[in-house]
Biopython code that builds the backbone (N, CA, C, O; Angstrom):
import numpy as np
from Bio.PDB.StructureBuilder import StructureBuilder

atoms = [
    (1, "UNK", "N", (-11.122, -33.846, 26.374)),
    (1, "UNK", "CA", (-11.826, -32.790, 25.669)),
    (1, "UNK", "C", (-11.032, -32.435, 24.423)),
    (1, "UNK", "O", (-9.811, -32.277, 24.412)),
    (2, "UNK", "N", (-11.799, -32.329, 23.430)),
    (2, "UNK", "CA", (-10.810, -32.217, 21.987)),
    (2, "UNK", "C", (-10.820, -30.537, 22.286)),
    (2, "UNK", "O", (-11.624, -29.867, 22.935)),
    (3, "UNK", "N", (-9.718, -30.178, 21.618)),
    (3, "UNK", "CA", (-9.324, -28.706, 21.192)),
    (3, "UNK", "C", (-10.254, -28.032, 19.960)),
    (3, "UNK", "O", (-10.671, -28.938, 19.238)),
    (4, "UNK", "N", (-10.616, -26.946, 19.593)),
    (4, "UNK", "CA", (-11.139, -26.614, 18.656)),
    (4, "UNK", "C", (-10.748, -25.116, 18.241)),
    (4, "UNK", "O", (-10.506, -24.128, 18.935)),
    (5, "UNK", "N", (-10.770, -25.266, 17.170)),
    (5, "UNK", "CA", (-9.932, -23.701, 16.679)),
    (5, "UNK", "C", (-11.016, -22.907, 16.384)),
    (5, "UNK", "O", (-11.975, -23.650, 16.176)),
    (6, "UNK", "N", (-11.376, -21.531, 16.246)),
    (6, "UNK", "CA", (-12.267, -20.755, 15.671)),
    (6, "UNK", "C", (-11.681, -19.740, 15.556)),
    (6, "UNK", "O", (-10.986, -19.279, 16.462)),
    (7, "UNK", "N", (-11.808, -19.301, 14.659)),
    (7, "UNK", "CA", (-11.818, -17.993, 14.232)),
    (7, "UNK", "C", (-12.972, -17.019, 13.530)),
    (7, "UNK", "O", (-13.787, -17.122, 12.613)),
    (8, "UNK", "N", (-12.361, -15.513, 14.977)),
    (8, "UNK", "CA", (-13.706, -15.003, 14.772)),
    (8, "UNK", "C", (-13.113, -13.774, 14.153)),
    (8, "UNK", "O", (-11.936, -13.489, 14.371)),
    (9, "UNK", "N", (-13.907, -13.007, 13.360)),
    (9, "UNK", "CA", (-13.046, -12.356, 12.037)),
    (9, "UNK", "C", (-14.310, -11.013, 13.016)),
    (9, "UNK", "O", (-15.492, -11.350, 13.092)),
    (10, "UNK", "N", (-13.884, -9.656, 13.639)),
    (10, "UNK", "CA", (-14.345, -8.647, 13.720)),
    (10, "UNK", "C", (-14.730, -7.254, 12.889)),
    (10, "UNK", "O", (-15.523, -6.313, 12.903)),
    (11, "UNK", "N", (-13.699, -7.752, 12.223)),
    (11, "UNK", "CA", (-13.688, -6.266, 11.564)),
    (11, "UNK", "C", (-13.276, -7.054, 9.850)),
    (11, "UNK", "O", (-12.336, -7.685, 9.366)),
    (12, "UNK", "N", (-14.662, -6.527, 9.386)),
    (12, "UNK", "CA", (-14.616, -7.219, 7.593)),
    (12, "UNK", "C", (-13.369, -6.194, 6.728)),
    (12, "UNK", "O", (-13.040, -6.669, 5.641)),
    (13, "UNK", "N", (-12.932, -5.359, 6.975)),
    (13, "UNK", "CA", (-12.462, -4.599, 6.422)),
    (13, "UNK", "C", (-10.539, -4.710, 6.634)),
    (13, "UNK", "O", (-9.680, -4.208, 5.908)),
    (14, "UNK", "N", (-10.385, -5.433, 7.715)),
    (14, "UNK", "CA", (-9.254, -6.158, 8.329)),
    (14, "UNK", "C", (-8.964, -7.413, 7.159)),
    (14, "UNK", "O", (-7.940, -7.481, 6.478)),
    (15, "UNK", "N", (-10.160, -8.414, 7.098)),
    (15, "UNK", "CA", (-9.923, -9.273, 7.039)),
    (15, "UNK", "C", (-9.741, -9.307, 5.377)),
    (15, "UNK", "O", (-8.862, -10.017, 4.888)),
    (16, "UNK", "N", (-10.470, -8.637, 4.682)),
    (16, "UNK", "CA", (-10.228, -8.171, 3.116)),
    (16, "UNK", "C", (-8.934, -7.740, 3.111)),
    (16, "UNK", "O", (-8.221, -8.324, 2.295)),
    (17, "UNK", "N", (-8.376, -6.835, 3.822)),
    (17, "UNK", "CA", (-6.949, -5.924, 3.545)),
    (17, "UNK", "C", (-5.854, -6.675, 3.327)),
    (17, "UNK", "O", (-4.943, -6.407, 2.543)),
    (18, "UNK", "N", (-5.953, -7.686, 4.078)),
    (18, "UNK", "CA", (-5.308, -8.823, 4.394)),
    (18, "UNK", "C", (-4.986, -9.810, 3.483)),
    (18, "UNK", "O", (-3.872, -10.322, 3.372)),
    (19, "UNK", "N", (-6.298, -10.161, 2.613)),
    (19, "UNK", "CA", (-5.801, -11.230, 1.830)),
    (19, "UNK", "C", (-4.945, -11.270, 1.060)),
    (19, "UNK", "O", (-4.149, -10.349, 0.883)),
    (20, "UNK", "N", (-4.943, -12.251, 0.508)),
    (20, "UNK", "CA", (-3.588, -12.860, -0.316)),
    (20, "UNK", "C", (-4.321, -13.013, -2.063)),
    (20, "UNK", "O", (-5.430, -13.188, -2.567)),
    (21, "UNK", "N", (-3.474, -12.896, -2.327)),
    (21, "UNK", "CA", (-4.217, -13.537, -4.171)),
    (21, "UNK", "C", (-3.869, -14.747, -4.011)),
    (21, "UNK", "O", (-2.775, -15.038, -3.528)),
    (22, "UNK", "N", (-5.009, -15.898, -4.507)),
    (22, "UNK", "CA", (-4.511, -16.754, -4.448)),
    (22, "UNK", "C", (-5.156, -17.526, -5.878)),
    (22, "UNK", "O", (-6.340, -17.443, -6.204)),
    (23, "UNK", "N", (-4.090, -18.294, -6.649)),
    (23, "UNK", "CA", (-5.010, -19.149, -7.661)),
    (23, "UNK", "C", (-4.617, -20.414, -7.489)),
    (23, "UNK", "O", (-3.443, -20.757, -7.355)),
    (24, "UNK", "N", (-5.539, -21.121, -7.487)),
    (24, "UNK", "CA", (-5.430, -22.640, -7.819)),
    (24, "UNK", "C", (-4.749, -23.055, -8.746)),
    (24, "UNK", "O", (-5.158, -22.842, -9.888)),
    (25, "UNK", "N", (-3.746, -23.633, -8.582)),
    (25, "UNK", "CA", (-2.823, -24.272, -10.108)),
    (25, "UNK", "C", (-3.420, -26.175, -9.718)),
    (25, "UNK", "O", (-2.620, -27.049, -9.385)),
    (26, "UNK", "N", (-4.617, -26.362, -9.844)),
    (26, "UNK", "CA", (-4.651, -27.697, -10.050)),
    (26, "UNK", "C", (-4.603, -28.736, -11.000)),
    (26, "UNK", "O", (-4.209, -29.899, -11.091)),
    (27, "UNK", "N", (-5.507, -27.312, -12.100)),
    (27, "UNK", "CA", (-5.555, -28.068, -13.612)),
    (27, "UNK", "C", (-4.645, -27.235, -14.448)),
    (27, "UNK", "O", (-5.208, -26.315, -15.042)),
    (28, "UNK", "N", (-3.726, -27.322, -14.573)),
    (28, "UNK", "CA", (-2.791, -26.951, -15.525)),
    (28, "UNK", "C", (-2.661, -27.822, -16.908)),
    (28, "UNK", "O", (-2.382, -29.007, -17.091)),
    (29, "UNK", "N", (-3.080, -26.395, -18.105)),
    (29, "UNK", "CA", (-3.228, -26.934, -18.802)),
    (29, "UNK", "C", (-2.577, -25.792, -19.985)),
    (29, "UNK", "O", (-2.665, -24.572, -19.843)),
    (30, "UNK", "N", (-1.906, -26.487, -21.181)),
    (30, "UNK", "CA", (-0.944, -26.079, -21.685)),
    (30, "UNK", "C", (-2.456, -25.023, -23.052)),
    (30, "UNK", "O", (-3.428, -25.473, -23.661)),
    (31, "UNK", "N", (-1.664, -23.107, -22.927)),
    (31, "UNK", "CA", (-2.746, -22.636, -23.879)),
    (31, "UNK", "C", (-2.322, -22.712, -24.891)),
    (31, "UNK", "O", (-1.143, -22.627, -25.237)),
    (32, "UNK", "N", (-3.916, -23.007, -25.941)),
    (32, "UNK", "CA", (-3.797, -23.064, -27.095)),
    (32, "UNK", "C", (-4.944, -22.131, -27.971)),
    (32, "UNK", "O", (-5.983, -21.911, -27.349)),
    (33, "UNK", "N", (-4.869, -21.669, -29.095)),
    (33, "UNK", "CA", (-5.770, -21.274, -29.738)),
    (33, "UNK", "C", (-7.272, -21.394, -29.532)),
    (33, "UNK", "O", (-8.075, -20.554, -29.939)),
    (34, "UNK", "N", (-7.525, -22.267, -29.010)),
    (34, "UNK", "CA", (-8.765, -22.736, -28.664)),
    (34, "UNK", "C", (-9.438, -22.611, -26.979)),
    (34, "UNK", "O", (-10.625, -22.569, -26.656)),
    (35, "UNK", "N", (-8.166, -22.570, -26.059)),
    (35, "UNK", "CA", (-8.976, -22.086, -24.495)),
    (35, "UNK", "C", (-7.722, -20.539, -24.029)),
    (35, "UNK", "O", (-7.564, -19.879, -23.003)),
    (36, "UNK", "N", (-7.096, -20.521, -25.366)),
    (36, "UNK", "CA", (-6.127, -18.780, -24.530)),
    (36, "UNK", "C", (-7.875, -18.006, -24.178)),
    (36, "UNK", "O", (-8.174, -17.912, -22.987)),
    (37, "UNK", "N", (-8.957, -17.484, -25.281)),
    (37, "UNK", "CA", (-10.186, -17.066, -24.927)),
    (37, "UNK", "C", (-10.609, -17.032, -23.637)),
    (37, "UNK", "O", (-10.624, -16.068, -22.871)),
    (38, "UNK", "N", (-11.019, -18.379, -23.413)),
    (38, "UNK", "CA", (-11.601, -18.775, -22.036)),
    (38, "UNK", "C", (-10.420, -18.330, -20.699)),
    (38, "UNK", "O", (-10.788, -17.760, -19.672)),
    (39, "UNK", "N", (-9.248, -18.654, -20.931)),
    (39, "UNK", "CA", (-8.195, -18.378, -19.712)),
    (39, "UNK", "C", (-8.289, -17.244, -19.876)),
    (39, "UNK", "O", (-8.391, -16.880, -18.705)),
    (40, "UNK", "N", (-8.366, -15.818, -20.816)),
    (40, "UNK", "CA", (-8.073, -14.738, -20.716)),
    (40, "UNK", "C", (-9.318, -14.005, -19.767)),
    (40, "UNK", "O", (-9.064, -13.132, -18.937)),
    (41, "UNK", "N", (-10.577, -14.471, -20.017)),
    (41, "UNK", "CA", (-11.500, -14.003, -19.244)),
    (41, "UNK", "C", (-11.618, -14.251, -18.392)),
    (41, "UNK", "O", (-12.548, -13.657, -17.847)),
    (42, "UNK", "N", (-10.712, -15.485, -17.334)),
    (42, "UNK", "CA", (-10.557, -15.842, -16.496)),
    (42, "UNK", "C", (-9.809, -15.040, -15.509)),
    (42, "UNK", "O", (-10.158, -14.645, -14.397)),
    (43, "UNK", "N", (-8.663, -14.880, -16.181)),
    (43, "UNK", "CA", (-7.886, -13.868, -15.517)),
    (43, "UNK", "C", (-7.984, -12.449, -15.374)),
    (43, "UNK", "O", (-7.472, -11.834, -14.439)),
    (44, "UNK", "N", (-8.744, -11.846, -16.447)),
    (44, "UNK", "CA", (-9.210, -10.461, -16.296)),
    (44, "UNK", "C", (-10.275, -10.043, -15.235)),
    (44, "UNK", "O", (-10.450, -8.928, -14.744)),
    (45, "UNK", "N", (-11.145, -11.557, -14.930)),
    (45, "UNK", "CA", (-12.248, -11.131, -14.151)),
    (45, "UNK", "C", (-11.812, -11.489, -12.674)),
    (45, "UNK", "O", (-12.366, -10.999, -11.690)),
    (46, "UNK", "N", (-10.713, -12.435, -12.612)),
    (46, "UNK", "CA", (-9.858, -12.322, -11.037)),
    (46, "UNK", "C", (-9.058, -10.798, -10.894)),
    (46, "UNK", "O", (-8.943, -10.177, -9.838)),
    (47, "UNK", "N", (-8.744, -10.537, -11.705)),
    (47, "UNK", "CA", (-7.512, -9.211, -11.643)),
    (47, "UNK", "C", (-8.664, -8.541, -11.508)),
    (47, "UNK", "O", (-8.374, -7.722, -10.636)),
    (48, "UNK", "N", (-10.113, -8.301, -11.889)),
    (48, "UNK", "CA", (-10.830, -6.567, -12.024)),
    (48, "UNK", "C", (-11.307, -7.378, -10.342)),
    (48, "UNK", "O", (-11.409, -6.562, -9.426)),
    (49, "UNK", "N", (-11.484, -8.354, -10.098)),
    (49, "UNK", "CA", (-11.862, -8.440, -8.882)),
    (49, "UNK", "C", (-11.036, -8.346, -7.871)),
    (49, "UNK", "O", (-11.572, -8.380, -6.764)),
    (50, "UNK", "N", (-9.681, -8.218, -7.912)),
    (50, "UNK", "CA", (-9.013, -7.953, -6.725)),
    (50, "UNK", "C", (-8.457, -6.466, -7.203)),
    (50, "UNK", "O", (-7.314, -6.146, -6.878)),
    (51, "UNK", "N", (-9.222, -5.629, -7.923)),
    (51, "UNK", "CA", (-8.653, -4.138, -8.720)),
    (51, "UNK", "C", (-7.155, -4.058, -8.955)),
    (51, "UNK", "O", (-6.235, -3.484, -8.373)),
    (52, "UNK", "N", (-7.226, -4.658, -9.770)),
    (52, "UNK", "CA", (-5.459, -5.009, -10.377)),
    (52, "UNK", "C", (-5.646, -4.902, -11.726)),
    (52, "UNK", "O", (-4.701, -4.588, -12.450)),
    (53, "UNK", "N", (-6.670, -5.106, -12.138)),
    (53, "UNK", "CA", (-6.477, -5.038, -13.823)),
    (53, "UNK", "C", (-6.102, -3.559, -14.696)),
    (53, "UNK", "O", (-5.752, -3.455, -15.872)),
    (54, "UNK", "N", (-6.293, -2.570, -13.753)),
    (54, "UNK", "CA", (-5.428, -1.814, -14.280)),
    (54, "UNK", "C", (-3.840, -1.049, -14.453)),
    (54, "UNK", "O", (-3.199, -0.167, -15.024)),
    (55, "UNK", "N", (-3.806, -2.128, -13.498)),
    (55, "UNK", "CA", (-2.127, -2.369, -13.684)),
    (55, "UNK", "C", (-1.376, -3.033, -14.730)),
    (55, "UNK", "O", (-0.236, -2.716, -15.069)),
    (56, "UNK", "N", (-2.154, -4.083, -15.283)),
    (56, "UNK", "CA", (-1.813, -4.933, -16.854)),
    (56, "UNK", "C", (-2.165, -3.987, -17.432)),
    (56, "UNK", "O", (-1.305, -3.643, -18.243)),
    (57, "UNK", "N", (-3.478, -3.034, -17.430)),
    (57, "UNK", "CA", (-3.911, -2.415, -19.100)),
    (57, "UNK", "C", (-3.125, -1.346, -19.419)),
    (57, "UNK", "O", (-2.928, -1.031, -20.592)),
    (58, "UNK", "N", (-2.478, -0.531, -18.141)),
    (58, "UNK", "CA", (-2.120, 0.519, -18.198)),
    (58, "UNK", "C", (-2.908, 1.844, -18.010)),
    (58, "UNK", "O", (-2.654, 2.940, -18.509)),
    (59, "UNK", "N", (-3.799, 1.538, -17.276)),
    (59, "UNK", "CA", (-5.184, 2.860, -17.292)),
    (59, "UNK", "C", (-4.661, 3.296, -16.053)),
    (59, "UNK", "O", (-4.968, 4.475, -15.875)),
    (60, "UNK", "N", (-3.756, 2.655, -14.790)),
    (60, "UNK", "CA", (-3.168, 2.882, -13.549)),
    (60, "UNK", "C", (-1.424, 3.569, -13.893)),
    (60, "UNK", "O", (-0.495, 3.176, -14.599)),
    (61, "UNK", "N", (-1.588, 4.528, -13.157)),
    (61, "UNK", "CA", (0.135, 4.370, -13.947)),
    (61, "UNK", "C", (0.915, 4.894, -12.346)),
    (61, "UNK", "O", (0.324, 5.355, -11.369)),
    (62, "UNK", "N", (1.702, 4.758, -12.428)),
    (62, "UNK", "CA", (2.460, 4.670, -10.965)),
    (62, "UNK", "C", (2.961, 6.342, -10.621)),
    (62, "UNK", "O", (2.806, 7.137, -11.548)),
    (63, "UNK", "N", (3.331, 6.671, -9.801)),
    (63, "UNK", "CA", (3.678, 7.975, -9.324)),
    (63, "UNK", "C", (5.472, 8.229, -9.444)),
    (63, "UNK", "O", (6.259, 7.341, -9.116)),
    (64, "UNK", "N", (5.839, 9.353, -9.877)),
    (64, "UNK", "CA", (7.603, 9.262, -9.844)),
    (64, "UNK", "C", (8.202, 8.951, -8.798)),
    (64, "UNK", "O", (7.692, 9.495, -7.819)),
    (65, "UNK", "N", (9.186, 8.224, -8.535)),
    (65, "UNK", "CA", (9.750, 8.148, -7.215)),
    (65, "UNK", "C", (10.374, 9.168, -6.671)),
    (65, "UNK", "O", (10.405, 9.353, -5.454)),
    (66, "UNK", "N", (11.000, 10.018, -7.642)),
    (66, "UNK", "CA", (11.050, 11.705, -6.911)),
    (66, "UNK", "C", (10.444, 12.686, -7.545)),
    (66, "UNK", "O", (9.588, 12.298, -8.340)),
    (67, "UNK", "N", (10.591, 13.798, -7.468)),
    (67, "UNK", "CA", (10.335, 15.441, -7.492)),
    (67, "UNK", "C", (11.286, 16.125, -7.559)),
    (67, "UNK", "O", (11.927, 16.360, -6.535)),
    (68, "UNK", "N", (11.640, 16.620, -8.720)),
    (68, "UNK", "CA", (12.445, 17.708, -9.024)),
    (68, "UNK", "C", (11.529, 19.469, -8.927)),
    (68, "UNK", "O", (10.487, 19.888, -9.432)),
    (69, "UNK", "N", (12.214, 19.870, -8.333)),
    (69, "UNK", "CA", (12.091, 21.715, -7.825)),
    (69, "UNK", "C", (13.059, 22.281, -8.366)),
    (69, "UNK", "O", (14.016, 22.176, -7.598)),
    (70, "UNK", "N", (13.382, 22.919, -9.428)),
    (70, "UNK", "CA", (14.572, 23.840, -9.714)),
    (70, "UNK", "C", (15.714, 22.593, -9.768)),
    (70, "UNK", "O", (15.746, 21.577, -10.462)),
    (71, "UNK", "N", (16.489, 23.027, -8.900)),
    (71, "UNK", "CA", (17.602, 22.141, -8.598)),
    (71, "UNK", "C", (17.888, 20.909, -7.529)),
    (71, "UNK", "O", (18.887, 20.204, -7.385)),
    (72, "UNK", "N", (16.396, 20.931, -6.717)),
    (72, "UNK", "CA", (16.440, 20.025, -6.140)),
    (72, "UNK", "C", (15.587, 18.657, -5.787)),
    (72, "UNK", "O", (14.403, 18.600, -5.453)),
    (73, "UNK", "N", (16.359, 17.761, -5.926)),
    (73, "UNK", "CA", (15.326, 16.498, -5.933)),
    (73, "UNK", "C", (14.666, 16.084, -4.398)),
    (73, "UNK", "O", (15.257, 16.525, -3.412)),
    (74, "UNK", "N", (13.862, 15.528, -4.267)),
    (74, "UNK", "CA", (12.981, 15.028, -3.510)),
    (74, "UNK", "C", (12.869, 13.253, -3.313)),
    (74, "UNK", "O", (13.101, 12.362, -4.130)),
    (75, "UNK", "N", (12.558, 13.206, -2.331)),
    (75, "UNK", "CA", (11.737, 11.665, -2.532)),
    (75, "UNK", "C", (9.963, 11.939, -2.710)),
    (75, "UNK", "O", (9.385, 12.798, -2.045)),
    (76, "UNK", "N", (9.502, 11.358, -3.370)),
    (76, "UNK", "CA", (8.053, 11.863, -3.917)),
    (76, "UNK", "C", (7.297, 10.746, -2.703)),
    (76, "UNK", "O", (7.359, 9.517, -2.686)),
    (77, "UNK", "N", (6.503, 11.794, -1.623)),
    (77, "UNK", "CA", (5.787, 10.866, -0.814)),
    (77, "UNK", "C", (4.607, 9.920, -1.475)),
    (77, "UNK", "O", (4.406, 8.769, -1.088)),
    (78, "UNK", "N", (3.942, 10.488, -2.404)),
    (78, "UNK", "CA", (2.936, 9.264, -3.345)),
    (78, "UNK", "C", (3.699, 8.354, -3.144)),
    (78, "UNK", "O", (3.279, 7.369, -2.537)),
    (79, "UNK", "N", (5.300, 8.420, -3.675)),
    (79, "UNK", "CA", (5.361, 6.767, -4.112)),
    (79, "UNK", "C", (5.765, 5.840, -3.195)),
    (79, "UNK", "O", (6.634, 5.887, -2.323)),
    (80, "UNK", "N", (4.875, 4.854, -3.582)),
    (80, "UNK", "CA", (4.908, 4.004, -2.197)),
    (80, "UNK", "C", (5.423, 2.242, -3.729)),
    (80, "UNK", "O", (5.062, 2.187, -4.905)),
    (81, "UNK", "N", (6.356, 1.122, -2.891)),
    (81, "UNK", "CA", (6.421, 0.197, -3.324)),
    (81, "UNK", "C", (5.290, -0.883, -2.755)),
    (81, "UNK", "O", (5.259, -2.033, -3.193)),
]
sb = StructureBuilder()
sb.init_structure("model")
sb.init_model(0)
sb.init_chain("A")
sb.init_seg("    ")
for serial, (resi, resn, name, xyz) in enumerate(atoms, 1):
    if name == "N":
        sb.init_residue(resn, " ", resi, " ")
    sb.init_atom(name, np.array(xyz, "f"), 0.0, 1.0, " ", f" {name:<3s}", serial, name[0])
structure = sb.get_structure()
């Protein structure tokens, strides 16, 4: 009897959280004036699709890692690495 693998994915919201970015480096190809265009829309529309692109534009901006009170500092719970 052959073995067979399956995987059964329950919870869609698991299985999104989870992923990985991943790009294909198959066709590597050196940019030039003529496809930087085409690669740039390439990459903007993977980054707005995994909501990252506002981390390149700067419209996201990160939280302080502490909190100052008077005289005393904090670790700032927002910030997360």
């Amino acid at each position: 009897m052959a073995a067979t693998n399956t995987t059964i994915v329950t919870d869609a919201a698991d299985a999104t959280a989870n992923s990985v970015l991943n790009v294909s480096m198959t066709n590597v190809t050196k940019l030039t004036p003529t496809n930087y265009l085409m690669w740039s829309l390439q990459v903007h529309a993977l980054l707005d699709g995994y909501g990252l692109a506002g981390y390149f534009d700067g419209s996201v901006t990160t939280s302080a890692a502490t909190l100052t009170t008077g005289d005393v500092v904090t670790v700032n719970p927002a910030f997360t690495v």
